[in-house]
KEDRENDREN-543963 format. One line per field, with one value per residue (C-alpha): residue number from 1; residue in three letters; y negated, x, z negated. Coordinates in Angstrom, 1 decimal. Each point is the difference from the previous one (the first is absolute). Layout:
! residues N
pos <- c(NUM, ...)
code <- c(ALA, ...)
py <- c(Y, ...)
px <- c(X, ...)
pz <- c(Z, ...)
***
This chain:
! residues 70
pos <- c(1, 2, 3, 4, 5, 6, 7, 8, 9, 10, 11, 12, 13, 14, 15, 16, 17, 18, 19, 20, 21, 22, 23, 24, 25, 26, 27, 28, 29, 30, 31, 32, 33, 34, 35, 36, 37, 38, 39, 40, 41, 42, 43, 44, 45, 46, 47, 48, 49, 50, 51, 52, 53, 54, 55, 56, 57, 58, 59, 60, 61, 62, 63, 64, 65, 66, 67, 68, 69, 70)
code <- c(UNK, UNK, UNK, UNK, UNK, UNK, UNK, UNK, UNK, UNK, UNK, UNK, UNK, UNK, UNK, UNK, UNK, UNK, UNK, UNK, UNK, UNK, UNK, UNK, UNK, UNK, UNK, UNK, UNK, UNK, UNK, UNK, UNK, UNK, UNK, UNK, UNK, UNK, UNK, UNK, UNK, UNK, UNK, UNK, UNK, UNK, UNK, UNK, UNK, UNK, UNK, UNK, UNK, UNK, UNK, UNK, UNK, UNK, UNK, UNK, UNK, UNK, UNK, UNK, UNK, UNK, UNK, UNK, UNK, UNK)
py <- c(0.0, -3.2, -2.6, -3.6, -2.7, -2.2, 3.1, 0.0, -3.8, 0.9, 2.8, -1.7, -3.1, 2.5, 2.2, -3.4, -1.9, 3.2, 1.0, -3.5, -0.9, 3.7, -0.1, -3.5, 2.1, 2.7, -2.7, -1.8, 3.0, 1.1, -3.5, 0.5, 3.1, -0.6, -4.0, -1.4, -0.5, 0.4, -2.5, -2.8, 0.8, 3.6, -1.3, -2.3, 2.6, 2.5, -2.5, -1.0, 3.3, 1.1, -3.1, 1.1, 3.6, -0.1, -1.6, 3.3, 2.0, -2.9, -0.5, 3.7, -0.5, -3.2, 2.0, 2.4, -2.5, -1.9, 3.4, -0.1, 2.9, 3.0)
px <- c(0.0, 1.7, -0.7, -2.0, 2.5, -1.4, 1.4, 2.9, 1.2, -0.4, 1.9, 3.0, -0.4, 0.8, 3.2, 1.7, -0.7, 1.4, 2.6, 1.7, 1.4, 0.9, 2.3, 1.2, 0.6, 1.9, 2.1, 1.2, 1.0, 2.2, 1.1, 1.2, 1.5, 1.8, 0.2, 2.7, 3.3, -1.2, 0.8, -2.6, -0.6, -0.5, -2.6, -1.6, -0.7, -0.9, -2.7, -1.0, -0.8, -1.0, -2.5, -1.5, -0.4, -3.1, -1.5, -0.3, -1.6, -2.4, -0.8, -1.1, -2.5, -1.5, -0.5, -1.8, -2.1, -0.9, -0.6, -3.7, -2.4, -0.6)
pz <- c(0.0, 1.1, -2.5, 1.2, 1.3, -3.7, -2.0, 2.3, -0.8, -3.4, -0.6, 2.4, -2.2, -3.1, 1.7, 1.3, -3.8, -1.6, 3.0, 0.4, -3.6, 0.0, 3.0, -1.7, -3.2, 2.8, 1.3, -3.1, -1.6, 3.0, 0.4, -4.0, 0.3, 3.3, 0.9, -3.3, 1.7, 3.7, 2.3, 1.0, 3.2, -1.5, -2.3, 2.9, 2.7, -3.1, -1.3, 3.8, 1.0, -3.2, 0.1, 3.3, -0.5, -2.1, 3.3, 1.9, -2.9, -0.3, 3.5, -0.4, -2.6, 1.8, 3.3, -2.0, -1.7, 3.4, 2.0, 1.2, -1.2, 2.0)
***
């Protein structure tokens, strides 16, 4: 059973309020463990991509919430 586009927004609301400070969470604790010492440009394209990875995972969840019902 494929659930109504309303239910759909809501749930994809929830997964990206819970699923974004998580992957924050993710990245600072990498970025503690692994980024003291390391170079700046080391730290800048770690942050940049880092900071532009969540995109795709989101982008996911949006599509899902937008798709038309069946």
């Amino acid at each position: 059973m494929a659930l109504p586009q309303t239910a759909r927004k809501v749930a994809g609301t929830a997964m990206l309020v819970i699923f974004v400070p998580l992957y924050a969470l993710f990245v600072m604790s990498i970025a503690g463990a692994r980024m003291p010492g390391a170079s700046i440009l080391t730290q800048t394209v770690f942050f940049a991509v880092a900071g532009l990875v969540w995109i795709v995972p989101a982008g996911v969840i949006i599509a899902w919430m937008l798709r038309p019902p069946h």
